[in-house]
N, CA, C and O atoms as a Tripos MOL2 file, in Angstrom:
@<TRIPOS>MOLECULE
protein
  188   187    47     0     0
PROTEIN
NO_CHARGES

@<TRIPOS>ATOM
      1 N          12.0800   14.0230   -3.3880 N.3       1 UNK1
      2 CA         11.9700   12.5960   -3.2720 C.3       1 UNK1
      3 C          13.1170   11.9740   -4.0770 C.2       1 UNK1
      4 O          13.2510   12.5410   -5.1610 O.2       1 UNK1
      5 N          13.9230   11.0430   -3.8800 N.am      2 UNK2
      6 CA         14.7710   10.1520   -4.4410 C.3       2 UNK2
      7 C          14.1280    9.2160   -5.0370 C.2       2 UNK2
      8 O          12.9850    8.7810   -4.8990 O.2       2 UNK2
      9 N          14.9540    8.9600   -5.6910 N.am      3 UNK3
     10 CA         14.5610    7.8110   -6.5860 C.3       3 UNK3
     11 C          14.7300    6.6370   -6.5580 C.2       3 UNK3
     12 O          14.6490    5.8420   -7.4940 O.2       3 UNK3
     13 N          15.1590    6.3090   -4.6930 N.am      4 UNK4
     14 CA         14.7890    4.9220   -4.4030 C.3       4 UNK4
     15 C          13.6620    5.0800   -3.5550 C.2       4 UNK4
     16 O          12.9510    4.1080   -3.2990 O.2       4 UNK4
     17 N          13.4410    6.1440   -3.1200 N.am      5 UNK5
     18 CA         11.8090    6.3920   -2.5430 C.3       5 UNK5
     19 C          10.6830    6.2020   -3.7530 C.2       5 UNK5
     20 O           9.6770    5.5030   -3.8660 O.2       5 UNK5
     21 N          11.3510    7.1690   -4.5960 N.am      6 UNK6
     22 CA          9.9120    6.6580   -5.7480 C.3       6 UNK6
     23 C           9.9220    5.4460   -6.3730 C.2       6 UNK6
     24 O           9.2000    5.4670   -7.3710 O.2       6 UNK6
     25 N          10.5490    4.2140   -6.1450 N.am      7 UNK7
     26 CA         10.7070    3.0050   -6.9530 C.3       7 UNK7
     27 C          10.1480    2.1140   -5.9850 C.2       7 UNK7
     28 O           9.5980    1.0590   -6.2990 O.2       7 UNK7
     29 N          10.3340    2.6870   -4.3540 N.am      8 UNK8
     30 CA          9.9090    1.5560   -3.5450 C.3       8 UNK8
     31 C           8.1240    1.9790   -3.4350 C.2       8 UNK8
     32 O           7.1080    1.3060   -3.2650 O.2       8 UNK8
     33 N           8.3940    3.3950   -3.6260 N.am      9 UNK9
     34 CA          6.0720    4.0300   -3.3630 C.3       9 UNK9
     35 C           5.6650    2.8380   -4.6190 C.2       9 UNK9
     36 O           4.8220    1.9530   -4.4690 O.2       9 UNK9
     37 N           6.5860    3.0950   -6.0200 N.am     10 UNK10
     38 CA          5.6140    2.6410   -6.9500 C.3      10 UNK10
     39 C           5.5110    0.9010   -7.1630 C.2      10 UNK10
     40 O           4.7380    0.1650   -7.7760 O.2      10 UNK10
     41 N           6.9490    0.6520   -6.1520 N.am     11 UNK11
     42 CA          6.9930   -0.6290   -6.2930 C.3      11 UNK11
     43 C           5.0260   -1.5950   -5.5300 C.2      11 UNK11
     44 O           4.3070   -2.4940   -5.9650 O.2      11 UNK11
     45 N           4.9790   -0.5620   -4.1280 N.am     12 UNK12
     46 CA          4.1530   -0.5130   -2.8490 C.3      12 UNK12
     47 C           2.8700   -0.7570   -4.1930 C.2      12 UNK12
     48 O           2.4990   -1.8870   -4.5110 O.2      12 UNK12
     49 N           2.4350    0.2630   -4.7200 N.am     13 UNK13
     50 CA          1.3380    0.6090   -5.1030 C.3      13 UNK13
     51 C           0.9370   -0.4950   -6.4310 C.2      13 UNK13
     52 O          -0.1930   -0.9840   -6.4150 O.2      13 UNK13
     53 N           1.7640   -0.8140   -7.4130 N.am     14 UNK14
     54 CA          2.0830   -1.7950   -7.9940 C.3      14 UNK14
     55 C           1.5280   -2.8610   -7.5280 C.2      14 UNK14
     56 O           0.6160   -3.3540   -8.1920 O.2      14 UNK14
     57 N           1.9760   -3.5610   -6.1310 N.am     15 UNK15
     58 CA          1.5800   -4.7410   -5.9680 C.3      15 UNK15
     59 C           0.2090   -4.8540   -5.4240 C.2      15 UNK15
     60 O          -0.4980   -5.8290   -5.6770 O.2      15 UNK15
     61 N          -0.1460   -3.9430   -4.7350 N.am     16 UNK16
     62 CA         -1.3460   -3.4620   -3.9250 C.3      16 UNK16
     63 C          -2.3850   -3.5550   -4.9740 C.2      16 UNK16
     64 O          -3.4340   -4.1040   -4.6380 O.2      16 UNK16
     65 N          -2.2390   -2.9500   -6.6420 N.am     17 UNK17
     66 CA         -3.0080   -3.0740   -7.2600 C.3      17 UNK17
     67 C          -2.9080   -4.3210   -7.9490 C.2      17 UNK17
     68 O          -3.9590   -4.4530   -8.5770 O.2      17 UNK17
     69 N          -2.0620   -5.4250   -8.1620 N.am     18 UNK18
     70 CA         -1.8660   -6.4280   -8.3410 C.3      18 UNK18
     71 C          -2.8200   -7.7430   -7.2890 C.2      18 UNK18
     72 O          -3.3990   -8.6810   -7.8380 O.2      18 UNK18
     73 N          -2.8130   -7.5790   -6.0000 N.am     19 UNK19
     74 CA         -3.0040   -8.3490   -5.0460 C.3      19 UNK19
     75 C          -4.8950   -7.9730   -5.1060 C.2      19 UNK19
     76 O          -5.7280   -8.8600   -4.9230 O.2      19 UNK19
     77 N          -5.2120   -6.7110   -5.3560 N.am     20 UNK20
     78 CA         -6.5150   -6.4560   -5.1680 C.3      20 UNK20
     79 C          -7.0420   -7.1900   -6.3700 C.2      20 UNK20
     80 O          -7.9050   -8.0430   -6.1630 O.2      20 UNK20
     81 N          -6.6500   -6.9770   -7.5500 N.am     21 UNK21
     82 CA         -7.3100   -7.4760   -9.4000 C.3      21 UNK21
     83 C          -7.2660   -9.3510   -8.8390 C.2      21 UNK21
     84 O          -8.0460  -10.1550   -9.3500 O.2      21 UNK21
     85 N          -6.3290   -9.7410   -7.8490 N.am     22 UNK22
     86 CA         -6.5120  -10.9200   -7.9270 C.3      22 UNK22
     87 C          -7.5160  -11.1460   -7.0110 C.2      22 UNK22
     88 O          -8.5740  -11.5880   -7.4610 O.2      22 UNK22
     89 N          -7.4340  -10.9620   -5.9400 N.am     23 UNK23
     90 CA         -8.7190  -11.1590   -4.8970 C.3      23 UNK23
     91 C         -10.1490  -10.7290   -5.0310 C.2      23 UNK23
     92 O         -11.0980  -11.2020   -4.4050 O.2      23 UNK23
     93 N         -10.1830   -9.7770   -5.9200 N.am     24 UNK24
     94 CA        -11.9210   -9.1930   -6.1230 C.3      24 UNK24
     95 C         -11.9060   -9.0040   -7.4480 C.2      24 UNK24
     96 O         -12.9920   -8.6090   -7.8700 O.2      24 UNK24
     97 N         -10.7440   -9.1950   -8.5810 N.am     25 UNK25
     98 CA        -11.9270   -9.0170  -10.0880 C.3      25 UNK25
     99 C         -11.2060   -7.5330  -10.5740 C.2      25 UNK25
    100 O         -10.7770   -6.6280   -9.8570 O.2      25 UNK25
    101 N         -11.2310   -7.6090  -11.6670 N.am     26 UNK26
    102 CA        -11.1860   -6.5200  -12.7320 C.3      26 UNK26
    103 C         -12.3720   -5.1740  -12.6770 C.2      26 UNK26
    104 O         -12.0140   -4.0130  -12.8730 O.2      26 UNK26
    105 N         -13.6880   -5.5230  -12.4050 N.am     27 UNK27
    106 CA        -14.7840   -4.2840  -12.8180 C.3      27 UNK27
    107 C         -14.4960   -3.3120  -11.7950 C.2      27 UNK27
    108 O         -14.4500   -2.1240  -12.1100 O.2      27 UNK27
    109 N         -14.2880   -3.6920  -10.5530 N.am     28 UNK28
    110 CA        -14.0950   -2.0200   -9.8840 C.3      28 UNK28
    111 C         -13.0080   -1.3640  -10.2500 C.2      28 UNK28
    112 O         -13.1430   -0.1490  -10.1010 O.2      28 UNK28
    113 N         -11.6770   -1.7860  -10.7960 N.am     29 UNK29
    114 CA        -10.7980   -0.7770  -11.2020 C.3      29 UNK29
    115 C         -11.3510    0.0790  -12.3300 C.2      29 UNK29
    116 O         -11.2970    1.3080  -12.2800 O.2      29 UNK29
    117 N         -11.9770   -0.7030  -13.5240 N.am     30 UNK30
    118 CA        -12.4430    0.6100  -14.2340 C.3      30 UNK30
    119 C         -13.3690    1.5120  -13.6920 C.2      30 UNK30
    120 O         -13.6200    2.6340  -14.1310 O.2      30 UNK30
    121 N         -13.8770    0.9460  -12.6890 N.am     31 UNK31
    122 CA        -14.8250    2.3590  -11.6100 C.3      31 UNK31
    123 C         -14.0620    3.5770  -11.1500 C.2      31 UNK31
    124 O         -14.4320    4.7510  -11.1640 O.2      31 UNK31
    125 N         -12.5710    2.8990  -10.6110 N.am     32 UNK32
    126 CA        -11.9850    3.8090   -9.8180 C.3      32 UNK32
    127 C         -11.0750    4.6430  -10.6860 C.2      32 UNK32
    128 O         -10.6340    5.7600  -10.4120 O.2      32 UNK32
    129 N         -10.8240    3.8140  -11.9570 N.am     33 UNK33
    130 CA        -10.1590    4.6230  -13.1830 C.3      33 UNK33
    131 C         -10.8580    5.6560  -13.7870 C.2      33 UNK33
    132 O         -10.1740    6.5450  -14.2940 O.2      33 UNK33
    133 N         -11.9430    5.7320  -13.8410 N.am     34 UNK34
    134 CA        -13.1610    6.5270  -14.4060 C.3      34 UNK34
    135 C         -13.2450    8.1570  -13.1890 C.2      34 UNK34
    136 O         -13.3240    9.3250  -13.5680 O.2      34 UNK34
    137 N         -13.1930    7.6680  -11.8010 N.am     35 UNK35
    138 CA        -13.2410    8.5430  -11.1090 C.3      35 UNK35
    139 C         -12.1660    8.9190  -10.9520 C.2      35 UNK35
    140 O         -12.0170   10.0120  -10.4050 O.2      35 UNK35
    141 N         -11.2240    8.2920  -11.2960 N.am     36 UNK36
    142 CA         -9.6480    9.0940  -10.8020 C.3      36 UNK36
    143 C          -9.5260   10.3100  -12.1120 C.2      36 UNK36
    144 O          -9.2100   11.4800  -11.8910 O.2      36 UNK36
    145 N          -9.7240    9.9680  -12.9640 N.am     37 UNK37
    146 CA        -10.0260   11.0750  -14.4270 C.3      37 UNK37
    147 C         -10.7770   11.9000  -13.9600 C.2      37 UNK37
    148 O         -10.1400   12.9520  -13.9270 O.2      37 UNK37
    149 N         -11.9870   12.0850  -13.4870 N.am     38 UNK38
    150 CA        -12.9830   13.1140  -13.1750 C.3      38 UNK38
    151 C         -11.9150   13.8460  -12.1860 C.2      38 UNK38
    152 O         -11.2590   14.8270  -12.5340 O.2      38 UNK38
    153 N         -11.8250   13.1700  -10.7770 N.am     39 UNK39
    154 CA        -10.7190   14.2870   -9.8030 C.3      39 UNK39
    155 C          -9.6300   14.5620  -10.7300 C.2      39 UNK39
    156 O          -9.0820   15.5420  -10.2260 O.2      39 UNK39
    157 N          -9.1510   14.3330  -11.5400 N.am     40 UNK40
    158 CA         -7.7530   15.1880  -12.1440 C.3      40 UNK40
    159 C          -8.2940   16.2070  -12.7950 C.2      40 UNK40
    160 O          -7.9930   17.3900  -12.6410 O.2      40 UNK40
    161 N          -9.3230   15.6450  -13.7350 N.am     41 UNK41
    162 CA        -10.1250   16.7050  -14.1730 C.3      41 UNK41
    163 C         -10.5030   18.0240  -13.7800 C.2      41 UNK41
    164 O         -10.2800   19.1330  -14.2670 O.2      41 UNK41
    165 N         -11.3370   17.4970  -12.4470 N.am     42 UNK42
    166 CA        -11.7820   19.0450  -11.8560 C.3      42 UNK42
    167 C         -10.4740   19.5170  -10.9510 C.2      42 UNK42
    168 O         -10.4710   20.7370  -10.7890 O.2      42 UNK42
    169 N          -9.5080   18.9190  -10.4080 N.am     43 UNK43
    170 CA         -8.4880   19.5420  -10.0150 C.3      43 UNK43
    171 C          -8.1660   20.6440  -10.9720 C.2      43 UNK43
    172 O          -8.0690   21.8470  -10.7310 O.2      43 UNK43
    173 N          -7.9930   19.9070  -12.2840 N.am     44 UNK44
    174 CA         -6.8930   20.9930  -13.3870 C.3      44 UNK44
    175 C          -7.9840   21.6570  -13.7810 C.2      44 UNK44
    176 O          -8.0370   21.9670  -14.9710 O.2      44 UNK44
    177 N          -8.8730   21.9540  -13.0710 N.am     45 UNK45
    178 CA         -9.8740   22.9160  -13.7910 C.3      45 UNK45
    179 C          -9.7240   23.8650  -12.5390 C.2      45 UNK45
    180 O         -10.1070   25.0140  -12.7600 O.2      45 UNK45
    181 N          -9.2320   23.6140  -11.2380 N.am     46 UNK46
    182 CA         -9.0620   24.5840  -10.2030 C.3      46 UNK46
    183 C          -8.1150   25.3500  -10.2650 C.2      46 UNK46
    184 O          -8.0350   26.5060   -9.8490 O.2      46 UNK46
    185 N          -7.0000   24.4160  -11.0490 N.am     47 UNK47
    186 CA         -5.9370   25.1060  -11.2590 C.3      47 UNK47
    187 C          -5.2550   26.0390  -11.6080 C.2      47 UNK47
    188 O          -4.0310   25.9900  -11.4820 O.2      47 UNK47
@<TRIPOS>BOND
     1     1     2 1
     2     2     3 1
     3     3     4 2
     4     3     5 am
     5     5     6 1
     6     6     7 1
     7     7     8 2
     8     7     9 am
     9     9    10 1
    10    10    11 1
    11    11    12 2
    12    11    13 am
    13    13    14 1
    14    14    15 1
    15    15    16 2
    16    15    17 am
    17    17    18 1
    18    18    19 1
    19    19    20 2
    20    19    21 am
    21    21    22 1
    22    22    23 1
    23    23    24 2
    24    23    25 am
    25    25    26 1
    26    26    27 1
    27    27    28 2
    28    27    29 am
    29    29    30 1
    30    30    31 1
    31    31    32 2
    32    31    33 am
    33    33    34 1
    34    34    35 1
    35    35    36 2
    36    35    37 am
    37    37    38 1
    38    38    39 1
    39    39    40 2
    40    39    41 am
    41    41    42 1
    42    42    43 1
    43    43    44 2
    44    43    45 am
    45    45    46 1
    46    46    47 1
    47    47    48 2
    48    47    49 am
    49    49    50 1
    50    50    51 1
    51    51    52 2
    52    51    53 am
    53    53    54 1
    54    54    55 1
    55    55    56 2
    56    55    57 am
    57    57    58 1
    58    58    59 1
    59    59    60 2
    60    59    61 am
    61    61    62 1
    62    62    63 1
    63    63    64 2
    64    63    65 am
    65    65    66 1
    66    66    67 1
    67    67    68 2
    68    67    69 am
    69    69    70 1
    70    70    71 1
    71    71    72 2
    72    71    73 am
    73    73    74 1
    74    74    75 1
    75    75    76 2
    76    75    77 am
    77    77    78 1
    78    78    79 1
    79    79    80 2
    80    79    81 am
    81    81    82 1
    82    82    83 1
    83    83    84 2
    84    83    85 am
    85    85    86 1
    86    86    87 1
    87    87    88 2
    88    87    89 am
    89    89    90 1
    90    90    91 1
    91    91    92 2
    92    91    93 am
    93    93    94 1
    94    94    95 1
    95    95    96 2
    96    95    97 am
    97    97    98 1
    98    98    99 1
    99    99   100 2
   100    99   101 am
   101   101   102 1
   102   102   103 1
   103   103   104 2
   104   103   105 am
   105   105   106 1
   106   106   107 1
   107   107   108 2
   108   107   109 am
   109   109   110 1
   110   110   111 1
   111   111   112 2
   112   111   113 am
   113   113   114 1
   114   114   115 1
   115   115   116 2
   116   115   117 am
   117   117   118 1
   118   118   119 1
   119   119   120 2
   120   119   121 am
   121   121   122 1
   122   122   123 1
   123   123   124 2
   124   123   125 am
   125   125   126 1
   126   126   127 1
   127   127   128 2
   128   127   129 am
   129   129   130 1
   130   130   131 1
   131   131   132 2
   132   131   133 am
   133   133   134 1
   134   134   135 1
   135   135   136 2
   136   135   137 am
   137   137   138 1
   138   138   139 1
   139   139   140 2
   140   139   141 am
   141   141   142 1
   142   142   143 1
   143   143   144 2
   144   143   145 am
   145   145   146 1
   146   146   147 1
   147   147   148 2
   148   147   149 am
   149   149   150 1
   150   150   151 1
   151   151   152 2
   152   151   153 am
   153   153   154 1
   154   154   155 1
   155   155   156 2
   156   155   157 am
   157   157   158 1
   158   158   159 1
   159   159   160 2
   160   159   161 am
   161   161   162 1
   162   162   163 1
   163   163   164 2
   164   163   165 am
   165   165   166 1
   166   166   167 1
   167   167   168 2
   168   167   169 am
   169   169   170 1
   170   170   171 1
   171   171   172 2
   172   171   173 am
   173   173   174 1
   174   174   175 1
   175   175   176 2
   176   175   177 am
   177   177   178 1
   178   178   179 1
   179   179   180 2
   180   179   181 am
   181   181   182 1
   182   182   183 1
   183   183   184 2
   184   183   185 am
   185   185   186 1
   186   186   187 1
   187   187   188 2
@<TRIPOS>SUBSTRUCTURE
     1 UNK1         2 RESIDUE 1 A UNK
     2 UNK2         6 RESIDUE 1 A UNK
     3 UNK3        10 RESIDUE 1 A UNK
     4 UNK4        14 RESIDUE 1 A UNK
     5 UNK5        18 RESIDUE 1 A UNK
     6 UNK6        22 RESIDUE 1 A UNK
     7 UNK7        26 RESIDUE 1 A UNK
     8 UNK8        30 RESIDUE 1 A UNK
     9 UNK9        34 RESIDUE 1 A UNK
    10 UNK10       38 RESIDUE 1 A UNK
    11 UNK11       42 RESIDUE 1 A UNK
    12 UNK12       46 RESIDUE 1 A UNK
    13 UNK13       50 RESIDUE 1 A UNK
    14 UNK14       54 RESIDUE 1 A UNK
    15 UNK15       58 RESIDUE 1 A UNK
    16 UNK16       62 RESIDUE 1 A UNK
    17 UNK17       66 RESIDUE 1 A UNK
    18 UNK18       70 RESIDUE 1 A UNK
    19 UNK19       74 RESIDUE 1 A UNK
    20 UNK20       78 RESIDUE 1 A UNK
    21 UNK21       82 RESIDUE 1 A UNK
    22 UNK22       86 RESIDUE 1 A UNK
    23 UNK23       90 RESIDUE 1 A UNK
    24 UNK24       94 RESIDUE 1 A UNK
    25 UNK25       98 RESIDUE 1 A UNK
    26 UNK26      102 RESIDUE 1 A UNK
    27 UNK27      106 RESIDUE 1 A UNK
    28 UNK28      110 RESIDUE 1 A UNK
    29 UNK29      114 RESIDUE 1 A UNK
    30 UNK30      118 RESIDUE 1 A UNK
    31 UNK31      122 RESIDUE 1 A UNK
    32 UNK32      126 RESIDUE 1 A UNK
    33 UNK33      130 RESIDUE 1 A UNK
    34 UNK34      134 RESIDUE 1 A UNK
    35 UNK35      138 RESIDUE 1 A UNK
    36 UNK36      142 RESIDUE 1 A UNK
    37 UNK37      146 RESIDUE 1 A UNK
    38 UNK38      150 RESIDUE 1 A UNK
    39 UNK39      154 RESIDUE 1 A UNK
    40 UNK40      158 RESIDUE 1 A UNK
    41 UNK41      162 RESIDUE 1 A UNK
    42 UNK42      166 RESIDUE 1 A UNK
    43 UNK43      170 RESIDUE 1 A UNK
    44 UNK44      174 RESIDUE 1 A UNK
    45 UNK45      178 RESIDUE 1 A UNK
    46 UNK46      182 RESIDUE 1 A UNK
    47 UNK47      186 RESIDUE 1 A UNK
């Protein structure tokens, strides 16, 4: 991957999480932050 590919994914993802915190609120990201830890978790436990 280049590194104007990875500036434009993180630019993408960035705003996506920007546009969502404004339209619905802060509490489900710490939901999805909480579960994104558990899948890394048990990933690196497959690993």
């Amino acid at each position: 991957m280049t590194h104007k590919i990875a500036i434009v994914l993180g630019l993408i993802i960035l705003v996506a999480i920007v546009v969502d915190i404004m339209l619905t609120g802060t509490g489900h990201m710490v939901f999805l932050g909480k579960r994104m830890f558990e899948l890394i978790d048990w990933v690196a436990f497959w690993r």
